[in-house]
N, C-alpha and C positions, 0 to 999 in steps of 0.2 A: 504494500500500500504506500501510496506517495502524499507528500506532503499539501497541500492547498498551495496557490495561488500567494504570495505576496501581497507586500501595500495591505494588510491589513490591521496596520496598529500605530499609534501616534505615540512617539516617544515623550517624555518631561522634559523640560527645557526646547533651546532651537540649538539651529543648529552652530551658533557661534558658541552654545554653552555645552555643547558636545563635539564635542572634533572629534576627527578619527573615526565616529561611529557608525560611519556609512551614510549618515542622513543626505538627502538632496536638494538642491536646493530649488529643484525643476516642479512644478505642479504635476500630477501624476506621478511620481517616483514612484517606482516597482519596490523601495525599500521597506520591508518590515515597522522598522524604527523611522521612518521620515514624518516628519512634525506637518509636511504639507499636507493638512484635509480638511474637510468642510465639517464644521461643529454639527449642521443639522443630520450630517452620515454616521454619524459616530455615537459608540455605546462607552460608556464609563467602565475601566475595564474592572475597576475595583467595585465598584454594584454588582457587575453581572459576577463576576467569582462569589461575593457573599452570597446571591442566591440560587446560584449554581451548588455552592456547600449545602447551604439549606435541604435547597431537593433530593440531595443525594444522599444526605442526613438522614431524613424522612423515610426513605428509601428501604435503609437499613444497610448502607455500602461502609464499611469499615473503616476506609481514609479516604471521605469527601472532601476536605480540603486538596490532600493531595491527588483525588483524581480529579478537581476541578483545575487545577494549577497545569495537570499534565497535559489534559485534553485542550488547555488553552495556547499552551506550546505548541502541542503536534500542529492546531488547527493557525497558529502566526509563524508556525517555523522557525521559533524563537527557541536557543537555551530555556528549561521554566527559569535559572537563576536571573536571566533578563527580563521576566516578565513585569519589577519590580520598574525598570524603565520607562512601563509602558503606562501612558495614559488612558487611552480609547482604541477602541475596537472599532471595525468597520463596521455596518450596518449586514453585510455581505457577511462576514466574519459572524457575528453573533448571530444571523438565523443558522449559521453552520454548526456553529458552539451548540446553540441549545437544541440541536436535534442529537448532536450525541450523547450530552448530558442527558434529553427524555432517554435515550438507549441507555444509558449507562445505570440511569434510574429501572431500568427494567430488567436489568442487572446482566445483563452484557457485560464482557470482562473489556474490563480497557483495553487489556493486550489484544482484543477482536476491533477495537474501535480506531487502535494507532497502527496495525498490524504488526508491532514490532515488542518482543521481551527483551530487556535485558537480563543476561545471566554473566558473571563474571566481567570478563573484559571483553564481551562479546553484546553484540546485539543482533539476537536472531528474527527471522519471518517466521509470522505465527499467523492462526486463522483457524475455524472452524476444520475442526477431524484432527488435529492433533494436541496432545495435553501441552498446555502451558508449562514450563520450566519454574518451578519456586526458589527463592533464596536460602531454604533450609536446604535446600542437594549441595549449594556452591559449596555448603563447610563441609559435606560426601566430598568433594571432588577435590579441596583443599587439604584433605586429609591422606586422602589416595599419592595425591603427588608428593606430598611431603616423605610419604612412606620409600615411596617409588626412587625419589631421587637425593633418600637420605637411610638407603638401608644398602648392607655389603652386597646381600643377593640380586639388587635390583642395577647394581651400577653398570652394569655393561651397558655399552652406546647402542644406542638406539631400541629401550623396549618395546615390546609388542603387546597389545592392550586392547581388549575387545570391550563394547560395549553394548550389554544385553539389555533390550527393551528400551533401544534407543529415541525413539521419539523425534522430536525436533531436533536432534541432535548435539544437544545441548554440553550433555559430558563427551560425550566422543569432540567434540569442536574443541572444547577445553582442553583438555588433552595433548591436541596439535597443536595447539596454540601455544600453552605452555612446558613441553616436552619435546625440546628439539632433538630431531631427529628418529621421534617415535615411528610406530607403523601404528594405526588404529583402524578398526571396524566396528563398525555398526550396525545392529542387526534389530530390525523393525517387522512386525508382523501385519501391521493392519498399513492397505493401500493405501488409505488418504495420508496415514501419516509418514507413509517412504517419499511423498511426493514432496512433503513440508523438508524430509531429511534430506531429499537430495537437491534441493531447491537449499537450504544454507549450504549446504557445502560445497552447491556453486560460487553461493553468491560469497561466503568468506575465504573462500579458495583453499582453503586447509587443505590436507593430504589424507582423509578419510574415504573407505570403501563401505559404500552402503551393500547389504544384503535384505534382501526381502525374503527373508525367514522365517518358518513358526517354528520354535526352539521345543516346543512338546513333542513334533514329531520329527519323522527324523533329519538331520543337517542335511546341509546343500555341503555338495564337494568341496566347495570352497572354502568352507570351516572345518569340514572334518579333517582337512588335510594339517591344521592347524593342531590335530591334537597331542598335546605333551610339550609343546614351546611357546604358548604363552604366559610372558610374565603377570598382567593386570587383564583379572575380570569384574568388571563395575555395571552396577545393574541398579535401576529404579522404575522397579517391575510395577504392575499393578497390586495394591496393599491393604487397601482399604475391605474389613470384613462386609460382607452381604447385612448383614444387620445394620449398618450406617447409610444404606441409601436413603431413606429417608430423612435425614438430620446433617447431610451438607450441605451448604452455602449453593445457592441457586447457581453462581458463575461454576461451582464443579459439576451438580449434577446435573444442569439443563443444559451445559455446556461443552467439560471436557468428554472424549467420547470415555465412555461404560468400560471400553475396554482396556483401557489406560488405567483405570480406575480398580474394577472389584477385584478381590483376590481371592473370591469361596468362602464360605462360611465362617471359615479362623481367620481371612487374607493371606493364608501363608500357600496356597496354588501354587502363582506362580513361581513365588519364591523358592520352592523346593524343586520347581523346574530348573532354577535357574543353578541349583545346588548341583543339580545333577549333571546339566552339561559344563559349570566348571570345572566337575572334578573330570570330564574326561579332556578338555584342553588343556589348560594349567601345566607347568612343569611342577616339577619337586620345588616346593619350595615356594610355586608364585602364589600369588593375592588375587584375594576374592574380597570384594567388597560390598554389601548389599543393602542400598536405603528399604527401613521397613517403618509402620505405624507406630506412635511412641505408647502404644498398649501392646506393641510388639518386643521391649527390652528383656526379657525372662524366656519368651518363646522361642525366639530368634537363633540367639545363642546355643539354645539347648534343642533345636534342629541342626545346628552343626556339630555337636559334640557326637551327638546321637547317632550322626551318618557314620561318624568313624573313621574320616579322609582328610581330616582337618585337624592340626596346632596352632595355636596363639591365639585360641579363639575369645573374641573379646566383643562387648558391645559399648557402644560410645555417644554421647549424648549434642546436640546440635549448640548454636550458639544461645537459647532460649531455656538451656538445660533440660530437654527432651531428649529421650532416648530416640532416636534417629539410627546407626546404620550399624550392622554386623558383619565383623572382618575375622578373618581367618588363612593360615595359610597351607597349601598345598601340601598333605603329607606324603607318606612311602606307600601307603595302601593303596592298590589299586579296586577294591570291591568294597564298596558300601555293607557296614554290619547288617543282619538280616533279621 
């Protein structure tokens, strides 16, 4: 999704009291911040955000401030840190604004309204049919790398790093991005969202191979050939138990797809899916990493002790002190206890 149109915002002051800023000093300027517009066009940009909060308040949206701030960036093309610059809005501009803020109010996720998430030092394309990337995985992913690039086993140039139930591609992007010279894959089950993965990893250019895989049944050649040399398996499977469909946040369940989402009666489906084909890629020794539900910290763990193919096996808590994601690594066993 791309940004609107320009010229839709008057900055404070002119432009002799802002230099440098871009302003023009031409009637019509295409500039965001150009002070040249006609008072009867223009909307006060600090009115319409209070009652743009309001609405979204009402709403029941969780940071209406800050989704009113964002969607007034995406829709001026402005930094939000500039929007403090800004005087007035177009006329143009505000029927724009408040038809997303009604969507936003109907609880449309922002990230459907800007088309774009950020997740780490990344900002990915997002859209209906694939889950939204959260900021509790970036401290998954933050954790994975540290391990990665600060442990004896893992220091040879260039690991190899699979990411199960890849999605948007969010961890697997990360990865390349911060792991020079890694090799990474991705492997995604449902089409609409291989289309979202391979659509970033056009568009950031990173050195990721996508697979359209369903890791229940059996691999595509291209990963089984992979089995016993990869060092990181990082996975943010579907988690959420069948019992909670009723009681999440309407932007998850009217919106992310279902299948990104439930994970069977316990939530722990796929996750012991995903138990099963790292123990047959993994080397001796690699890492397995697995975001799970923070009513998952006891269960988790004690499905990897359980299989039998796993040491160091630990669970770890996000930056919120929730239990978040269960690591473990690659033992000598080859057959899961029975």
């Amino acid at each position: 999704m791309t940004g609107p149109p320009a010229a839709q915002g008057r900055s404070r002051g002119t432009e002799q009291e802002q230099p440098g800023r871009g302003a023009s000093p031409h009637p019509g300027s295409t500039d965001p911040l150009s002070p040249v517009r006609h008072a009867a066009d223009l909307t006060p940009l600090g009115a319409w955000l209070a009652a743009a909060t309001d609405r979204l308040r009402a709403a029941g949206v969780a940071s209406p401030r800050a989704d009113a701030e964002q969607l007034a960036a995406f829709v001026l093309a402005v930094p939000r840190g500039r929007l403090a610059l800004l005087d007035d809005v177009t006329a143009a501009a505000a029927r724009r604004l408040d038809d997303l803020v009604a969507r936003r109010a109907q609880r449309v996720p922002l990230q459907h309204l800007t088309g774009v998430a950020g997740f780490r030092h990344l900002d990915l394309t997002v859209g209906p049919g694939v889950f939204i990337p959260r900021p509790e995985t970036e401290s998954v992913v933050e954790w994975a790398l540290t391990e990665l690039t600060g442990s004896a086993g893992a220091r040879r140039p260039g690991p190899l790093c699979v990411d199960l139930c890849a999605g948007s591609g969010a961890i697997a992007l990360s990865l390349a991005a911060e792991l020079p010279g890694a090799t990474v894959h991705a492997v995604e089950v449902d089409p609409a969202a291989v289309v979202w993965l391979r659509r970033n990893i056009a568009g950031t250019g990173f050195p990721v191979t996508a697979h359209a895989a369903d890791i229940a049944a059996a691999l595509p050649e291209s990963l089984t050939r992979l089995a016993g040399t990869v060092d990181l398996i990082i996975s943010n499977p579907p988690y959420l138990p069948d019992a909670d469909r009723h009681t999440v946040e309407p932007e998850v369940g009217e919106h992310d797809p279902a299948r990104a989402l439930w994970g069977g009666p316990d939530g722990l489906d796929v996750v012991r899916t995903v138990v099963g084909v790292a123990a047959r890629l993994l080397r001796p020794g690699g890492l397995l990493v697995i975001e799970h539900a923070d009513g998952h910290g006891v269960s988790a763990p004690e499905l990897l002790r359980a299989d039998g193919r796993w040491s160091h096996v630990a669970d770890y808590r996000d930056l919120a002190g929730r239990d978040r994601f269960v690591a473990g690594r690659r033992g000598a066993s080859r057959e899961p206890r029975s």
